[in-house]
C-alpha positions as CSV (number, residue, x, y, z in Angstrom):
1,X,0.0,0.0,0.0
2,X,1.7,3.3,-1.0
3,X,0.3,6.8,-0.3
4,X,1.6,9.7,-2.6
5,X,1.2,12.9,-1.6
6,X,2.2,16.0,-4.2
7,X,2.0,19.8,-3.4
8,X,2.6,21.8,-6.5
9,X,3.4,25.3,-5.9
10,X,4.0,28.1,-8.3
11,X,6.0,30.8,-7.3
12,X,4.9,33.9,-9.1
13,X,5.6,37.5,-8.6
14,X,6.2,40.3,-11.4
15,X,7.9,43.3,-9.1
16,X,8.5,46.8,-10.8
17,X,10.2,49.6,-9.2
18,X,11.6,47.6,-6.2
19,X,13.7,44.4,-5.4
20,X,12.4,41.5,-5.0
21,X,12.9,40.9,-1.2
22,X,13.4,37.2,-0.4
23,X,16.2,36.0,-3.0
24,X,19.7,36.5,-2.9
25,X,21.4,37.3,-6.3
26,X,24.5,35.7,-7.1
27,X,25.0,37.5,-10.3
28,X,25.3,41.4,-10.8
29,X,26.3,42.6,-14.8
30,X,24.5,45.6,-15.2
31,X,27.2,47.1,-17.4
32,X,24.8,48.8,-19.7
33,X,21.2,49.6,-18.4
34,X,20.3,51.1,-21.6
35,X,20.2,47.7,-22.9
36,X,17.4,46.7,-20.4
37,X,18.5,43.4,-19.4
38,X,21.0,41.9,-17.5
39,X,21.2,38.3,-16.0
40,X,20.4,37.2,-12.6
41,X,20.8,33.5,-11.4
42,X,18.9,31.9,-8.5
43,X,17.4,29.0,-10.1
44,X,15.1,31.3,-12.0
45,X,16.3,34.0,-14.8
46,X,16.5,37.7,-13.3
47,X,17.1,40.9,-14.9
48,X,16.8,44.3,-14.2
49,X,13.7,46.4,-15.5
50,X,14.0,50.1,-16.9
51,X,10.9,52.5,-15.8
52,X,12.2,54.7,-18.3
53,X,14.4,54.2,-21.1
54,X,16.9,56.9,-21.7
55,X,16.5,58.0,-18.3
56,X,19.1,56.4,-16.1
57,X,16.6,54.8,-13.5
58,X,17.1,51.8,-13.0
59,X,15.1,49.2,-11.0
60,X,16.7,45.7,-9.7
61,X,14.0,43.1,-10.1
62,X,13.2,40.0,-10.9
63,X,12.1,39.4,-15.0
64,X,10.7,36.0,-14.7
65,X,10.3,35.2,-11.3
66,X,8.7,31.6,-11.5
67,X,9.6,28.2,-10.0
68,X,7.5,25.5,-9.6
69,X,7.7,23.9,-6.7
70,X,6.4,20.2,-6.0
71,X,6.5,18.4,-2.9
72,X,5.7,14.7,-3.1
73,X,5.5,12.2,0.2
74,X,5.5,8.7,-0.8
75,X,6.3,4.8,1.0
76,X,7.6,2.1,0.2
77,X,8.3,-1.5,1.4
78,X,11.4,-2.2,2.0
79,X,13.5,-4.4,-0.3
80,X,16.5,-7.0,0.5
81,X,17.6,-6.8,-3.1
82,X,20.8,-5.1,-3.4
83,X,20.0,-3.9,-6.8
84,X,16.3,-2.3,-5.9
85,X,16.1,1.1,-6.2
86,X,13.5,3.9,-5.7
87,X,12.9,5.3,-9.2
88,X,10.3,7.1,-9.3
89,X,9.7,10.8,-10.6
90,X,13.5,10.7,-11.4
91,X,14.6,9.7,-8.2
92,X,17.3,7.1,-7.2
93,X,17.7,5.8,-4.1
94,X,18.4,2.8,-2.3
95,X,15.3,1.2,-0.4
96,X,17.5,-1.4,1.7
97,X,17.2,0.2,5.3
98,X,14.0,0.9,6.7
99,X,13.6,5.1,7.9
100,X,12.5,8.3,6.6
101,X,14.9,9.9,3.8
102,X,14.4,13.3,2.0
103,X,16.0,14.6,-1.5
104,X,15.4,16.3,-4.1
105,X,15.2,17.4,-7.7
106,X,16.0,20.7,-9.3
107,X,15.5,20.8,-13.2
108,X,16.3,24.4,-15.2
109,X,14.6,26.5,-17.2
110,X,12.4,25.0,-19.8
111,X,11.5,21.9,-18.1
112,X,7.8,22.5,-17.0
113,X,6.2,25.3,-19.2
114,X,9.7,27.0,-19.9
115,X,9.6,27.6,-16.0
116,X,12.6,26.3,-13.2
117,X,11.1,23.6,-10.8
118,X,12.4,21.9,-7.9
119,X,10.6,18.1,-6.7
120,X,10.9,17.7,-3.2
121,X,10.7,13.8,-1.8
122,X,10.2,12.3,1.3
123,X,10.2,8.7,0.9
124,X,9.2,6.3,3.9
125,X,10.4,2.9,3.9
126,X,8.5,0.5,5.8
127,X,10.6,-2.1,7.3
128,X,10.3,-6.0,6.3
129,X,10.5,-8.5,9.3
130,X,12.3,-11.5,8.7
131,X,11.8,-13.7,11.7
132,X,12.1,-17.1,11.8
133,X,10.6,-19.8,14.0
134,X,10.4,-23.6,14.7
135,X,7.8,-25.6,15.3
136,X,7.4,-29.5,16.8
137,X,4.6,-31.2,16.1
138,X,2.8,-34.5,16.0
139,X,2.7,-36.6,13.1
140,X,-1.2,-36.4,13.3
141,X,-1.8,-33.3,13.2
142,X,-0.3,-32.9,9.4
143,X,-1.7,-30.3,8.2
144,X,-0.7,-27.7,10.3
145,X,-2.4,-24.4,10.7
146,X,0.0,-21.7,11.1
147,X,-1.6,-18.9,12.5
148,X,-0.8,-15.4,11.1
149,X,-3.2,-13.0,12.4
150,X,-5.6,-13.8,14.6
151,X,-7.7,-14.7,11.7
152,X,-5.8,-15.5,8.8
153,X,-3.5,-19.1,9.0
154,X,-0.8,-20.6,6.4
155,X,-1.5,-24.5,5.8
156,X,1.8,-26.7,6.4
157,X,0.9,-29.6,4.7
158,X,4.3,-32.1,5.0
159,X,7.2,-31.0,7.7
160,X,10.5,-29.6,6.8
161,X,10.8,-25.8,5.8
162,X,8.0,-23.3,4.7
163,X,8.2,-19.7,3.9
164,X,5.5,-17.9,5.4
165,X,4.4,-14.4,4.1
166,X,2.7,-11.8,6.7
167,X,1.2,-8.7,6.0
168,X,2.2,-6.2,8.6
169,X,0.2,-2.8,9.2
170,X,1.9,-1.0,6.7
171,X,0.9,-3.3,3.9
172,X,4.2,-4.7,3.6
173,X,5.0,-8.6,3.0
174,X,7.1,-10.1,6.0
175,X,8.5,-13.0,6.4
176,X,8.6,-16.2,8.5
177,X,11.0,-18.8,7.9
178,X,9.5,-22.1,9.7
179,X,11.1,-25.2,10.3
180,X,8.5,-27.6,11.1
181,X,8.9,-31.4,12.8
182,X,6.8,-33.7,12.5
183,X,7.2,-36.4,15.5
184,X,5.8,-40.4,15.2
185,X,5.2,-41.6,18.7
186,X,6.2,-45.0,19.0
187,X,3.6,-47.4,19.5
188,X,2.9,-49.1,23.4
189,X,4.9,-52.2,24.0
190,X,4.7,-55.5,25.8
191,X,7.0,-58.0,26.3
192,X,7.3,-61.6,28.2
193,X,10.1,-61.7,30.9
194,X,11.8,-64.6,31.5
195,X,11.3,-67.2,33.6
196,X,12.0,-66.7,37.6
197,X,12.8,-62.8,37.2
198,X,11.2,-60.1,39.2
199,X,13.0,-57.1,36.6
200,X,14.0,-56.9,33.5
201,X,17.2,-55.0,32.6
202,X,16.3,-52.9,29.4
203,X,17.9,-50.0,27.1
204,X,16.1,-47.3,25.5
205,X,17.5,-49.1,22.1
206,X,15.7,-51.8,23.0
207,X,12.3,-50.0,23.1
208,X,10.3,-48.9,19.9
209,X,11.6,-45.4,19.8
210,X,10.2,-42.1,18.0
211,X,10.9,-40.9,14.9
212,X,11.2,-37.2,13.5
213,X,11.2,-35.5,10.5
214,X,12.7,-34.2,8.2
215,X,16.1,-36.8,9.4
216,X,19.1,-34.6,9.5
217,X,22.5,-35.4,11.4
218,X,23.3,-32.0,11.8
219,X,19.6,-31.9,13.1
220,X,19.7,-29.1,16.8
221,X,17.0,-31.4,18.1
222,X,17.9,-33.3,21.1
223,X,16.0,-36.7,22.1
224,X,15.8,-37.7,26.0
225,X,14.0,-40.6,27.7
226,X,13.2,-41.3,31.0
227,X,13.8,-45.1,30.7
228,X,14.6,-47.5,34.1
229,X,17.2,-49.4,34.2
230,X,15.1,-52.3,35.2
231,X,11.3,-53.2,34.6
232,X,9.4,-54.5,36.9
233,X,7.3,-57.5,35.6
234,X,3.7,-57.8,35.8
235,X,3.5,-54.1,35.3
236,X,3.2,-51.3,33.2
237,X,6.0,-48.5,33.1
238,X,5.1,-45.3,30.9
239,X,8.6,-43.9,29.4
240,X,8.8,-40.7,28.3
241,X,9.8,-39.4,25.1
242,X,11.1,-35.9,25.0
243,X,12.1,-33.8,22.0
244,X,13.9,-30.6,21.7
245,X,14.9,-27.6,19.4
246,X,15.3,-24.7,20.0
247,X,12.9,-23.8,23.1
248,X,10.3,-25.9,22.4
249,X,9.4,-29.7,23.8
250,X,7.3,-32.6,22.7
251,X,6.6,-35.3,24.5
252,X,5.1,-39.4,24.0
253,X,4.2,-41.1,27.0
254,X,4.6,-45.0,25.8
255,X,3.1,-47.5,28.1
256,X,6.1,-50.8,28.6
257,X,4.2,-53.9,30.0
258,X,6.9,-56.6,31.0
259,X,4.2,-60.0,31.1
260,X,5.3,-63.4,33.2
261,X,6.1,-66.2,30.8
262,X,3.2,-68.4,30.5
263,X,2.6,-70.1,34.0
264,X,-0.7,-71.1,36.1
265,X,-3.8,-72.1,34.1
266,X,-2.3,-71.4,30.9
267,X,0.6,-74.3,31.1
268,X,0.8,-77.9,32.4
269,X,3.6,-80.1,32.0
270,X,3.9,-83.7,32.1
271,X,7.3,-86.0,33.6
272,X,8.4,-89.1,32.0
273,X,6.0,-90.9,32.6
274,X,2.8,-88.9,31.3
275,X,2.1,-87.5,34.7
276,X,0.2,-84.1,34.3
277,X,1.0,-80.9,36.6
278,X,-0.7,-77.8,37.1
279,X,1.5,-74.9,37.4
280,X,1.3,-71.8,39.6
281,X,2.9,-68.6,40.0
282,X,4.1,-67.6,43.2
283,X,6.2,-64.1,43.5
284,X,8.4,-64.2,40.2
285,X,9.1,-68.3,39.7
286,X,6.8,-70.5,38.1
287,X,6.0,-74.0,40.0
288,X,4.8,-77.2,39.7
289,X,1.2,-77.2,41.8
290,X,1.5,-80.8,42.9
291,X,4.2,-83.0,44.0
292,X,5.8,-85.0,42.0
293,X,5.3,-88.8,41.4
294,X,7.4,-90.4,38.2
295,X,9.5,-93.9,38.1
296,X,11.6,-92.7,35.3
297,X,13.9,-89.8,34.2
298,X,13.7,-88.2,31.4
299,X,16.0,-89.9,29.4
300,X,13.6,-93.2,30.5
301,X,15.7,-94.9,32.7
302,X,14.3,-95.9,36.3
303,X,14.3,-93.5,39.3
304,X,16.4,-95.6,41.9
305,X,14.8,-94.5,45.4
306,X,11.1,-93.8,45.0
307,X,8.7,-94.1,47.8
308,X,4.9,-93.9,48.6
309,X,4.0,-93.6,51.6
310,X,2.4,-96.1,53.7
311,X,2.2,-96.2,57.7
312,X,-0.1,-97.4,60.0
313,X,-3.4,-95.2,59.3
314,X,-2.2,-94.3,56.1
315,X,-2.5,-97.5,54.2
316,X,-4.0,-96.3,50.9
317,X,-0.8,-95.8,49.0
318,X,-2.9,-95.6,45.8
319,X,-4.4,-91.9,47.4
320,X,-1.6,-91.1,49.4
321,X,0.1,-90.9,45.3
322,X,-2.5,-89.2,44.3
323,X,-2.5,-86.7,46.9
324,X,1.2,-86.6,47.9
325,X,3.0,-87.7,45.2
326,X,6.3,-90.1,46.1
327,X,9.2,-89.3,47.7
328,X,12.8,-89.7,47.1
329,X,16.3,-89.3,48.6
330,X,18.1,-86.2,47.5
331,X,20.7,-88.3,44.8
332,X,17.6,-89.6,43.5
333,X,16.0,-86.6,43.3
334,X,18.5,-84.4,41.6
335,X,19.9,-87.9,39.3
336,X,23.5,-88.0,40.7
337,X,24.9,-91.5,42.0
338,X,24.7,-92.5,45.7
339,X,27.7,-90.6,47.7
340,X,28.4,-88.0,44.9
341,X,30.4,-85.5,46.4
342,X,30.8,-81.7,44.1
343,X,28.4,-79.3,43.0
344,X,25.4,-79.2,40.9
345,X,24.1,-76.3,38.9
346,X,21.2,-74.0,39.5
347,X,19.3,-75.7,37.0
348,X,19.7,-78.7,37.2
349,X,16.7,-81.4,36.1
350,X,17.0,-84.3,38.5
351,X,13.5,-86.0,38.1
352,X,12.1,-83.1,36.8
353,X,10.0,-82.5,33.2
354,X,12.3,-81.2,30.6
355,X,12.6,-77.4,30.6
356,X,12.0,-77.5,34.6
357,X,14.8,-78.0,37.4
358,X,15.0,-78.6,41.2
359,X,14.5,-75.4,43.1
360,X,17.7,-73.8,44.9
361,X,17.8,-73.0,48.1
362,X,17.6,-69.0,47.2
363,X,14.2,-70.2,45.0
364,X,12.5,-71.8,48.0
365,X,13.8,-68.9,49.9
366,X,11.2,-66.7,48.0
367,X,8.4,-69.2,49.7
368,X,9.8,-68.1,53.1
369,X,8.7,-64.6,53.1
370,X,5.5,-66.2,53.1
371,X,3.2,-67.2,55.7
372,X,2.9,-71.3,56.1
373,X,-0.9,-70.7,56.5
374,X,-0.8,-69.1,52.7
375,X,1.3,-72.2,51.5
376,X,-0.6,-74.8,53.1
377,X,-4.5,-76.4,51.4
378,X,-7.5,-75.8,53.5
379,X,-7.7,-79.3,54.3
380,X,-5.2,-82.7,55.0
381,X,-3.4,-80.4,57.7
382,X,-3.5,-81.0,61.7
383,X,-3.9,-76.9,61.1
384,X,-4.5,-76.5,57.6
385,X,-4.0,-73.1,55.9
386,X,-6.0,-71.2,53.2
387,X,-3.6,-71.7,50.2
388,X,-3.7,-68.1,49.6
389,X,-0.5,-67.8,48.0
390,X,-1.9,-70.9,45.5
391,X,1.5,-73.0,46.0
392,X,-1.1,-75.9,48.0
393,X,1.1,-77.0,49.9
394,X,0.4,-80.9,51.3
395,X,2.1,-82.5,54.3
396,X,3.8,-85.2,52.8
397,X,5.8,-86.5,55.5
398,X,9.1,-88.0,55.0
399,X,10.6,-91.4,54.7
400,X,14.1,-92.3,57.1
401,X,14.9,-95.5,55.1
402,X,13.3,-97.1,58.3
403,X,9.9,-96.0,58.1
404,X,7.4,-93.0,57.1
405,X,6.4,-90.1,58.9
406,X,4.4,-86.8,59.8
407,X,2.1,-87.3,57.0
408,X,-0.9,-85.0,57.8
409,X,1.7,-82.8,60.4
410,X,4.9,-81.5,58.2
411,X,5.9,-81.2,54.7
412,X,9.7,-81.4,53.3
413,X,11.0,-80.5,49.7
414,X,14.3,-81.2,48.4
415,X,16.7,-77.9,47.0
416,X,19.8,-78.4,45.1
417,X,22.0,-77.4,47.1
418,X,24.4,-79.5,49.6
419,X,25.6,-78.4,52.8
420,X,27.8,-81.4,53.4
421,X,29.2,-84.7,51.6
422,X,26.3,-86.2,53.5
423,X,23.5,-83.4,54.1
424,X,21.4,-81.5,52.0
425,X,19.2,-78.3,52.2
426,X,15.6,-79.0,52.5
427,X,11.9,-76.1,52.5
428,X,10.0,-77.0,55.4
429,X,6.4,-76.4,56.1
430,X,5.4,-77.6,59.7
431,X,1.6,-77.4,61.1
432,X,3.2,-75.9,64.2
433,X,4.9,-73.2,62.8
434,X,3.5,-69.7,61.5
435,X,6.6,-69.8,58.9
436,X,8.8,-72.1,56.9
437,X,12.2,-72.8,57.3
438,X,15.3,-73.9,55.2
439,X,16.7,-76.6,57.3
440,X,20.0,-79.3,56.5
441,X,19.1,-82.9,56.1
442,X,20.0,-86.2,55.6
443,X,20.4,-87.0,51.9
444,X,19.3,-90.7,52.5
445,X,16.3,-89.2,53.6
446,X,13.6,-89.5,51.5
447,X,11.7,-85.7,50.4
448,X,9.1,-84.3,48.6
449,X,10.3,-83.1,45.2
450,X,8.7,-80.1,43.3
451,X,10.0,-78.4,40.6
452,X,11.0,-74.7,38.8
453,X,10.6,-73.6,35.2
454,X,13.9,-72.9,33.5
């Protein structure tokens, strides 16, 4: 939007007899005033005039005392072109730097009407803004409105740069340089833990991560997490994605579910010899519900030491398997020769199913946190428990190579781990006691046996 503004002026005044007050001569040659004319110069011809030829008299004054005079006022927007100039009405000048400026023109004699003139100018030029901004945002919300006024928005359809064009209050185009990122939140995430953990070490490379665009390596936009060094399993951890550039932040809140491996009432597992087992999960290990009862190991050769239980009152050896399971000495038990002296692994099988060992000492030491009234069934106790923790627990008894005992009263399983050449650790759950207890016993003794998934 330009606004011109011209005041023409014509300067007109035909004096005899007197000077014209108000100019300043700057040429005097009268040398003959008979002639009638001599030459004046201020822009404008000037002469003398003679009241009376012949006579001497002479009058300085001006002969043509004209000059048109034309004041213009005009804007203009400025221009980051090196070569742009203000032209107009004759005029040159530069229109890089925003201000006022004022010149002028002054053409001779003959140029309007045979008349001098002089074109005044003041020029405004109305600064450009050149700003430049950055934006982050979702992926979704392609296309973007970029608001201008509080009315008018630019569309940004795709990310990466735009050139945005503002009209200021002057009428002149300004512009806004926007980099604009478009950010891809990653997706929510589950995994499946392994067996017999409680956490789950994890690095934010393992995680779906975020994406931006554009994808520069020279890119100022800086990507944080929040993630843990560990998960905890069974549960749902929300990381934090952060982005930023240049004063601005974005965030994606991804949810990270760590799931148990399969355990409780979606696995059973059957032993050597077809035996089925429920499983159940108690803490972060998955167990074997009942105890177990096979004749063979895995490989199909016969268990050596195998019992059922049978005493006086507790004659029905075909229940008492049922319910209790068998029970065997510890070298049976873990499948190492009689009088084996060393070490054994943390997993190792023994007479459990493939893919299952026999629980450590640390493993059954998870149990002991618990009550023995949560471990133990409702019923088959002297003091039964409620079997709140699932495990159902069922006293068992023991056999000494002599004869069997404590069935209905206490309840012994078998670890892995030795404490002697001749003693083993054992889990015991006693009807007398509010908790269990990790004892040493006899390996010749013969235990319970229940097992842990690898």
């Amino acid at each position: 939007m330009k606004r011109i503004f011209t005041t023409l002026t014509l300067l007109c005044s035909l004096c005899i007899g007197f000077a014209q007050s108000g100019f300043v001569s700057i040429g005097n040659n009268i040398s003959n005033p008979s002639v009638g004319s001599v030459s004046y110069t201020y822009g404008q011809v000037f002469a003398s005039f003679i009241e009376a030829p012949g006579t001497g008299n002479i009058s300085e004054g001006v002969q043509q005392p004209y000059l048109i005079i034309v004041e213009l006022t005009d804007e203009i927007c400025q221009d980051p072109d090196t070569n742009a100039r203000y032209t107009n009405y004759g005029f040159n000048l530069p229109i890089q730097t925003p201000g006022t400026f004022n010149d002028e023109i002054y053409l001779v004699n003959g140029s309007h009407l045979g008349y001098d003139s002089l074109t005044k100018l003041t020029l405004t030029v109305n600064p450009i803004y050149y700003v430049t901004d950055t934006l982050l945002v979702y992926d979704t919300q392609l296309p973007y409105l970029y608001a201008l006024t509080d009315t008018t928005f630019d569309t940004l359809k795709t990310a990466g740069e735009h050139r945005v064009v503002l009209s200021t209050i002057h009428g002149c185009d300004s512009i806004v340089d926007v980099m604009l990122f478009a950010v891809t939140c990653p997706n929510d995430t589950s995994w499946v833990a392994p067996y017999n953990v409680c956490t789950v070490p994890v690095d934010a490379s393992q995680l779906p991560q975020p994406s931006i665009s554009p994808v520069d390596s020279t890119s100022p936009v800086v990507l944080t997490n929040n993630v843990p060094n560990e998960f905890v399993v069974d549960d749902t951890t929300v990381v934090t994605w952060t982005y930023s550039v240049a004063g601005k932040t974005l965030a994606c809140n991804q949810n990270v579910f760590i799931a148990y491996p399969p355990c409780g009432d979606s696995l059973v597992v059957y032993d050597a010899d077809s035996n089925l087992y429920h499983t159940v999960r108690v803490a972060c290990h998955c167990w074997t519900k009942e105890n177990l009862r096979p004749t063979h190991y895995n490989d199909g050769t016969d268990i050596p030491n195998s019992y059922i239980y049978n005493a006086s009152g507790y004659s029905d050896t075909a229940a008492n398997l049922a319910i209790y399971g068998r029970l065997y000495d510890w070298y049976s038990a873990v499948n190492v020769p009689n009088g084996y002296v060393g070490t054994l692994s943390d997993t190792v099988q023994g007479i459990c199913p493939d893919g299952w060992h026999i629980p450590t000492s640390l493993e059954y030491g998870s149990l002991s946190s618990l009550t023995s009234y949560s471990l133990k069934t409702p019923n088959l106790w002297i003091v039964p428990g409620d079997n709140s923790s699932g495990w159902t627990g069922v006293p068992g008894g023991y056999y000494s190579g002599i004869g069997f005992y404590q069935m209905t009263g206490n309840a012994y399983y078998w670890t892995s781990d030795t404490q002697t050449s001749t003693r083993a650790t054992a889990f015991t759950i006693s009807f007398s006691c509010n908790y269990c207890s990790i004892t040493d016993e006899p390996m010749k003794y013969a235990y319970s046996v229940r097992c842990i998934k690898n």
